[in-house]
Structure formats: C-alpha cells, structure tokens
ZAMAR-841048 format. One record per residue: y, z, x negated of N, C-alpha, C in turn; residue number from 1. Coordinates in Angstrom, 3 decimals. Each point is the difference from the previous one (the first is absolute). Layout:
% ZAMAR-841048
PT       n.v       n.w       n.u      ca.v      ca.w      ca.u       c.v       c.w       c.u   nr
PT         Y         Z         X         Y         Z         X         Y         Z         X  NUM
...
% end
This chain:
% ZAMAR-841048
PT       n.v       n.w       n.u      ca.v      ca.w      ca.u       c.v       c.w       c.u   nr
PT    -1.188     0.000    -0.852     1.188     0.000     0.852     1.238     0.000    -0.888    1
PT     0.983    -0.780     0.341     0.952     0.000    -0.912     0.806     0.939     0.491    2
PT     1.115     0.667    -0.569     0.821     1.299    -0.363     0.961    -0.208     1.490    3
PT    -0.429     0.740     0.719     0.835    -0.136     1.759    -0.205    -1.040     0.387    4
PT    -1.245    -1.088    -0.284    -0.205    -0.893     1.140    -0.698     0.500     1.088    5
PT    -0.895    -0.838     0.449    -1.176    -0.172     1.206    -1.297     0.025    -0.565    6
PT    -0.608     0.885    -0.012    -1.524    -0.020    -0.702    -0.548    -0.827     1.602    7
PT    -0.625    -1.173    -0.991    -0.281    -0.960     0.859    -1.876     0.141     0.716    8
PT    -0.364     0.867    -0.927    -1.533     0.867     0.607     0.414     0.610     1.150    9
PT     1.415     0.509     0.139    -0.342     0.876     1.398     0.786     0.111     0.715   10
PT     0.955    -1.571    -0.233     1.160    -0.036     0.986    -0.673    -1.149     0.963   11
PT     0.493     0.772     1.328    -0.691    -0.411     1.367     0.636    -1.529     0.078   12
PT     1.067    -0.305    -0.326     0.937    -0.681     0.527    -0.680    -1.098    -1.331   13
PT    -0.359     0.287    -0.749    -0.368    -1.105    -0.707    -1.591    -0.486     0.374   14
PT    -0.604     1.147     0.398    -1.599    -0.661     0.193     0.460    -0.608     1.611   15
PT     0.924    -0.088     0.911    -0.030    -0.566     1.217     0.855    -1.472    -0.366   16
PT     0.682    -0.085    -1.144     0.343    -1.394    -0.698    -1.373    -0.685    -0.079   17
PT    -0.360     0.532    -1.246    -1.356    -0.686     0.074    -1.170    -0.273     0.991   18
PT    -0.100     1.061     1.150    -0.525    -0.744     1.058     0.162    -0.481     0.455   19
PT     1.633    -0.306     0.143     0.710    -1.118     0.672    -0.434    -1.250    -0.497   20
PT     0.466    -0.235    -1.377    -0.447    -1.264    -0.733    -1.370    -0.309     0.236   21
PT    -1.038     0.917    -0.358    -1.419    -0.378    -0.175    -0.316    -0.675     1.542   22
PT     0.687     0.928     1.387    -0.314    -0.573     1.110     0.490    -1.514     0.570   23
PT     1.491    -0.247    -0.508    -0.021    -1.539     0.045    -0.141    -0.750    -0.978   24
PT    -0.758     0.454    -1.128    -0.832    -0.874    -0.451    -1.177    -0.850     0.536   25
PT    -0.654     0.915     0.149    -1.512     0.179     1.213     0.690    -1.198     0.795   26
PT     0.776     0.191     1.205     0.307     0.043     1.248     0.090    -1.807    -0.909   27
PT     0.853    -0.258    -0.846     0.517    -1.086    -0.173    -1.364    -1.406    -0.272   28
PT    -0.671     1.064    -0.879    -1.676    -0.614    -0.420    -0.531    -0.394     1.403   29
PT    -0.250     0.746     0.741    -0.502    -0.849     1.270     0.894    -1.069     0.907   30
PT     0.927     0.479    -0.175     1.092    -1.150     0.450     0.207    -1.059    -0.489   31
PT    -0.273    -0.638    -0.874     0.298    -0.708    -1.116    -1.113    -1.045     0.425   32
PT    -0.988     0.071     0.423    -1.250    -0.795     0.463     0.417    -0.641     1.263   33
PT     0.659     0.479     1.194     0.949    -0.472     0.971     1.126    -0.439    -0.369   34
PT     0.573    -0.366    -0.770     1.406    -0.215    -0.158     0.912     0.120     0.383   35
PT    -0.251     2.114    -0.180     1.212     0.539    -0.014     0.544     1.205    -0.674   36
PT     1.011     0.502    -0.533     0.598     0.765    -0.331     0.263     1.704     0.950   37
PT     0.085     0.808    -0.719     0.265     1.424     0.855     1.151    -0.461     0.782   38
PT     1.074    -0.341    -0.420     0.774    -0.368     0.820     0.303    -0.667     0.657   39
PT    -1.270    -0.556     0.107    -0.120    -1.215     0.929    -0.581     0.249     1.234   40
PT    -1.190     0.660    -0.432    -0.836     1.121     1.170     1.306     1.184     0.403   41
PT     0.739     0.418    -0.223     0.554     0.798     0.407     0.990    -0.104     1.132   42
PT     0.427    -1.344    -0.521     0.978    -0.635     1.261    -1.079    -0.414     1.389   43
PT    -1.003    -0.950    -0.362    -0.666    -0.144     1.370    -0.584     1.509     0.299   44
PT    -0.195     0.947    -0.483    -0.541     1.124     0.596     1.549     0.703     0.740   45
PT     1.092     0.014    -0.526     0.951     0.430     0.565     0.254    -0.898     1.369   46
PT     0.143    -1.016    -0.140     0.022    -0.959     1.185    -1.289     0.027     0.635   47
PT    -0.841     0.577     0.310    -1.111     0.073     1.037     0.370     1.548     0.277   48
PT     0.431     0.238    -0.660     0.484     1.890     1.128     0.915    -0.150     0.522   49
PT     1.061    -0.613    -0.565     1.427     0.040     0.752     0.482    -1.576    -0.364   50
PT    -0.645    -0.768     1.312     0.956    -1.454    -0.360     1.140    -0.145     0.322   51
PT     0.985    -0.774    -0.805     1.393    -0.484     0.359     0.833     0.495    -1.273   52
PT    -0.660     1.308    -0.848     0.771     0.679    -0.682     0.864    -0.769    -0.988   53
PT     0.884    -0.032    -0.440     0.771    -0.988    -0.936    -0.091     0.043    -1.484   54
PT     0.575    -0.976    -0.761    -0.378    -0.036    -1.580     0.582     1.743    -0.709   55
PT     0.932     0.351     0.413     0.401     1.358    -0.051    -1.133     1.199    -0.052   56
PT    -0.414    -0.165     1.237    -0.797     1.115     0.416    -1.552    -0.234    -0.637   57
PT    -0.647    -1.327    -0.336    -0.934    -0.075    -0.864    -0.003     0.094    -0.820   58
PT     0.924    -0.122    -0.469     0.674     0.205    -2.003    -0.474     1.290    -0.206   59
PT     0.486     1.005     0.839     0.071     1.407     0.109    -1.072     0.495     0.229   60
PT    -0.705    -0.404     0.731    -1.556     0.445     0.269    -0.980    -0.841    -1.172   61
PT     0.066    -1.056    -0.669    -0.592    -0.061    -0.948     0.370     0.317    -0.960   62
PT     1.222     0.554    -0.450     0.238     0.413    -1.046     0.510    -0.869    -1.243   63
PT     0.522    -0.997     0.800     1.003    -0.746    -0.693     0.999    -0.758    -0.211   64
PT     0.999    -0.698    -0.642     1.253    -0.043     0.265     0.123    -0.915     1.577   65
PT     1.231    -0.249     0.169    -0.136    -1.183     1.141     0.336    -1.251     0.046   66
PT     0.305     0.086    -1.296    -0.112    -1.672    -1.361    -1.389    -0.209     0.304   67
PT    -1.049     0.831    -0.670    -1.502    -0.214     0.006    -0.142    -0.258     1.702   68
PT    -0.082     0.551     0.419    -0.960    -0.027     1.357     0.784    -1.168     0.662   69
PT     1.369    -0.864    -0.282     0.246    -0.963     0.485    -0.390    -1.284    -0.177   70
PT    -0.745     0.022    -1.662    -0.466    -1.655    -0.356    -1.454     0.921     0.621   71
PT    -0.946     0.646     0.056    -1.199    -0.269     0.318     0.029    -0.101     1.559   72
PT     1.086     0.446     1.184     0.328    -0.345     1.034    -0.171    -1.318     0.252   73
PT     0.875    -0.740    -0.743     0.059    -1.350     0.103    -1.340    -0.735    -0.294   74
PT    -0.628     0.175    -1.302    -1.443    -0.159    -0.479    -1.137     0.463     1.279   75
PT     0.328     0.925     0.783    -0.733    -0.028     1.095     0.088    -0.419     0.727   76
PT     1.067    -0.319     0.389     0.512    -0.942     0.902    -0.088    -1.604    -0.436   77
PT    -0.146    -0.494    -0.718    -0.382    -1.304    -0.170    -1.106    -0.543    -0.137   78
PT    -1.451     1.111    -0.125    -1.015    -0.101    -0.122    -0.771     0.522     1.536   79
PT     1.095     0.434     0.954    -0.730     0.146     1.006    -0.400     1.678     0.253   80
PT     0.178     0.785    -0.626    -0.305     0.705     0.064     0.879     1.119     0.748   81
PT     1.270     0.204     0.246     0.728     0.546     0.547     1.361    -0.966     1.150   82
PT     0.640     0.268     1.213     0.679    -0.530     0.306     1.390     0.614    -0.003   83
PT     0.681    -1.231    -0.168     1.617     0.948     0.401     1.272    -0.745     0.835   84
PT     0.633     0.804     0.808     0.895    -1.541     0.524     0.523    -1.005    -0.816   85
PT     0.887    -1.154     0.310     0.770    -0.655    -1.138     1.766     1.076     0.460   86
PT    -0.030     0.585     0.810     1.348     0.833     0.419    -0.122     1.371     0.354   87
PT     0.808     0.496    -0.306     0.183     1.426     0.099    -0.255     0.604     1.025   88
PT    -0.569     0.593     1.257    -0.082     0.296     1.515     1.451     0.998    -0.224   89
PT    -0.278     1.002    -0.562     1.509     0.848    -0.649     0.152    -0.137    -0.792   90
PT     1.604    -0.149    -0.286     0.367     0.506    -2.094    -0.731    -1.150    -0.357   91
PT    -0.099     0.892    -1.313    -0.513    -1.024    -0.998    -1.455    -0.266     0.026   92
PT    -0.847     1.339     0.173    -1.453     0.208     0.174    -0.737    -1.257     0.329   93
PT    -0.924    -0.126    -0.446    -0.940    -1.015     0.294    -1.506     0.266     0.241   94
PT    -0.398     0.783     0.686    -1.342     0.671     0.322    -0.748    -0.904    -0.230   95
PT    -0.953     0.595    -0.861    -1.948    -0.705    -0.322    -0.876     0.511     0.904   96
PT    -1.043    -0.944     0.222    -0.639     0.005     0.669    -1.118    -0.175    -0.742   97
PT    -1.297     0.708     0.316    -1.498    -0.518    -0.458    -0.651    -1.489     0.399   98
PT    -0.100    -1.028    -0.018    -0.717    -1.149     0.482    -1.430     0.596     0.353   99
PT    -0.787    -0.908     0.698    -1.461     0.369    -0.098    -0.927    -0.369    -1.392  100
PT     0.430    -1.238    -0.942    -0.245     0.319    -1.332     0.537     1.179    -0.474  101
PT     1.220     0.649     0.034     0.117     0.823    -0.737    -0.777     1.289     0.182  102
PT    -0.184     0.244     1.563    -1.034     0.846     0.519    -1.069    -0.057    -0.582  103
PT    -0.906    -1.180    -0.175    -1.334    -0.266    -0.348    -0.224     0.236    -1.653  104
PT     1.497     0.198    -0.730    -0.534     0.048    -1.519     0.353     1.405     0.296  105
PT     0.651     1.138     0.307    -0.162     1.156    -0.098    -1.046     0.266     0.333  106
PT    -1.073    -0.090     0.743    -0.732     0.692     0.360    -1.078    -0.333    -1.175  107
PT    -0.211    -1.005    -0.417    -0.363     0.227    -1.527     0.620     0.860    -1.038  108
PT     0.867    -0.338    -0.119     0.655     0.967    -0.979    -0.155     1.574     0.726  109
PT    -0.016     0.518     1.307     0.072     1.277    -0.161    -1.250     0.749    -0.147  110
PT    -1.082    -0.997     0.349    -1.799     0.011    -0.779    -0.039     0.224    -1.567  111
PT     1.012    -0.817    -0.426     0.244     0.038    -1.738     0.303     1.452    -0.198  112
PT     1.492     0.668     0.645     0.589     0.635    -0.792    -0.866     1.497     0.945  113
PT    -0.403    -0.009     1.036    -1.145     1.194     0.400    -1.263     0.218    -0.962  114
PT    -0.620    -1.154    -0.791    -0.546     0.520    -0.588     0.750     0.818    -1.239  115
PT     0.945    -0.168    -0.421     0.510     0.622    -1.498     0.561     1.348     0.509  116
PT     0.366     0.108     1.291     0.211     0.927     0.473    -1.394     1.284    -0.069  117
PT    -0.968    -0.744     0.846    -1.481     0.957     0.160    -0.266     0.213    -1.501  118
PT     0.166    -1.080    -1.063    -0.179     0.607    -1.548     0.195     1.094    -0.400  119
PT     1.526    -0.004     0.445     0.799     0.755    -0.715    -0.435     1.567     0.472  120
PT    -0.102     0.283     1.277    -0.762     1.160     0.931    -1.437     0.301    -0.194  121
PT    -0.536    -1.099    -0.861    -1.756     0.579     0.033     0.007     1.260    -0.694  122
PT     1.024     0.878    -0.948    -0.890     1.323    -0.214     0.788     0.964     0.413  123
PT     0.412    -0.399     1.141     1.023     1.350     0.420    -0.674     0.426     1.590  124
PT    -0.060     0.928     0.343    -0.401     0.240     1.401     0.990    -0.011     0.827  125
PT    -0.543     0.137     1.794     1.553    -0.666     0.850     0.656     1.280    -0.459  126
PT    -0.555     1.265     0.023     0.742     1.230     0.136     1.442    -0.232    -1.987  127
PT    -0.750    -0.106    -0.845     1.006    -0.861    -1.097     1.104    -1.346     0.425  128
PT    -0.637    -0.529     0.343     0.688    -1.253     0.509     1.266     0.529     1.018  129
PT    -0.261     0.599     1.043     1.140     0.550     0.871     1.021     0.747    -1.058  130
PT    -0.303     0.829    -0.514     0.625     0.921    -0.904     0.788    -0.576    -0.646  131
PT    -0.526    -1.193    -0.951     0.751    -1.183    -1.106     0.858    -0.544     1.068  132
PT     0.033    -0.465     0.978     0.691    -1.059     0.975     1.438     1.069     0.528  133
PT    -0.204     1.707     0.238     1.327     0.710     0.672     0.226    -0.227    -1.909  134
PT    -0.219     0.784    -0.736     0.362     0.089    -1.355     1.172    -1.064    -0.073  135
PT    -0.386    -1.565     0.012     0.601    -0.574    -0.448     1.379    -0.341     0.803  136
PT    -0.778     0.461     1.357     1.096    -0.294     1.220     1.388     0.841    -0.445  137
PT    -0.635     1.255     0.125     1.217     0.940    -0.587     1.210    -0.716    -1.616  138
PT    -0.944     0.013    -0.833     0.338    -0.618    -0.990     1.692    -0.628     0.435  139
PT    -0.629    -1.366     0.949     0.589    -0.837     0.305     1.241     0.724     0.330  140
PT    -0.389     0.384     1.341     1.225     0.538     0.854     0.984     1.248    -1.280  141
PT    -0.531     0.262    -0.640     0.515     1.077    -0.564     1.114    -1.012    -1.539  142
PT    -0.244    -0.673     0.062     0.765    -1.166    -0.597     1.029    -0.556     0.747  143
PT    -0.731    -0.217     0.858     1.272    -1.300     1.191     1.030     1.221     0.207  144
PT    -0.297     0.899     0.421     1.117     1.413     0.353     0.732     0.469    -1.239  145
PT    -0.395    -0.263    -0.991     0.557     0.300    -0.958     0.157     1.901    -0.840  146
PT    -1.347     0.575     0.830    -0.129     1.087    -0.595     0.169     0.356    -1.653  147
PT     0.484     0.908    -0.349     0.281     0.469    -1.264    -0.345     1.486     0.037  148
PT    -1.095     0.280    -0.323    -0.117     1.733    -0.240    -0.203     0.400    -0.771  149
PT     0.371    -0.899    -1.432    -0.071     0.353    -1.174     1.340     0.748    -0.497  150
% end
C-alpha cells in the first residue's frame, strides 16, 4: 500500500471496479457473437421497459454520453432496429421506439447476458445474493444523496 493511499486488497470500491469491468467484459464476450455491444443491449433493453424514452434519457440509463447514444441511435435506426419520428411530437425530443427486429434481437441478447448473469451467482446462495443486491443498493443511494460521515 502506498503511504495514505487505497490498499487495493481491501478497498471495497476497488474490488466493485473490478467487478464492474470483469462483468462487462463477460457480458460483451457473449454479445459480440450477435452483433452487439453493452451499449447496445442496453438501449434496446431500456426501450422495451419504457418505450419513447429519448436520446437523453438513454444516455443516462446506459451510462453514456448523449454524443454516444446519438450515433448508435441513428445506427439503430438505420439498420432497423429501433424507430423514431422524422419530427419532434414536443420540443426537440424524438422518442425511440423498439421495431419487432429490434424486439427479436433482444431477446437473444437477454439469453446472452442471463447467462453471465446466472455465472456470476453460481456460488453465492439466494439468502447472499439478496444481501449483495440491498448492500449495493444502499451503496448507491448513499452516493446519489451524497452522504459524508466521515
């Protein structure tokens, strides 16, 4: 450990980096055989829960800029895979839509990324698994709020 860093053996925040990475790694390996990207699956999975949502609000739920999520918008959209008006219904917004291709490759892909999921859970029991899932929940929320009790 270097002199007031992060001993990286037993900082939480670094082994949940690395599960982060290691998990869309995985996630990406099976995707990659469908031809697609995490963030590619992420947008049609966001658009089959909540269609219409805009390049904004998918950016945000996949977790990336809204530069990015606007050329693969379009890339989905020219391949059929997502719809969008050519005009605004309000504003500026331009709501996506799932196509029924785009429907039909998620449901492959969410076969893909359920298995890396069940991987990732084979040595934990549900009673672990629940536990890890508030853990991280908290985590979260305890970030977004901006707690400090240090």
């Amino acid at each position: 450990m270097s002199q007031g860093g992060v001993d990286l053996e037993t900082s939480l925040g670094y082994l949940l980096k690395e599960a982060s990475s290691v998990l869309r790694a995985a996630m990406e390996e099976v995707l990659r055989p469908l031809g697609m990207s995490v963030t590619h699956y992420s947008c049609l999975e966001l658009l089959a829960q909540r269609p219409g949502l805009s390049n904004s609000e998918l950016a945000r739920g996949a977790f990336v800029t809204r530069q990015t999520m606007n050329v693969l918008l379009q890339a989905l959209e020219r391949d059929g895979y997502v719809t969008r008006p050519a005009e605004a219904p309000v504003g500026k917004v331009l709501p996506a839509r799932l196509t029924s291709r785009g429907r039909r490759s998620l449901e492959k892909a969410t076969v893909a990324v359920r298995s890396v999921e069940v991987r990732m859970l084979a040595g934990m029991t549900e009673t672990e698994q629940s536990r890890a899932f508030r853990a991280l929940q908290s985590m979260i929320h305890s970030l977004r709020n901006g707690h400090d009790d240090a």
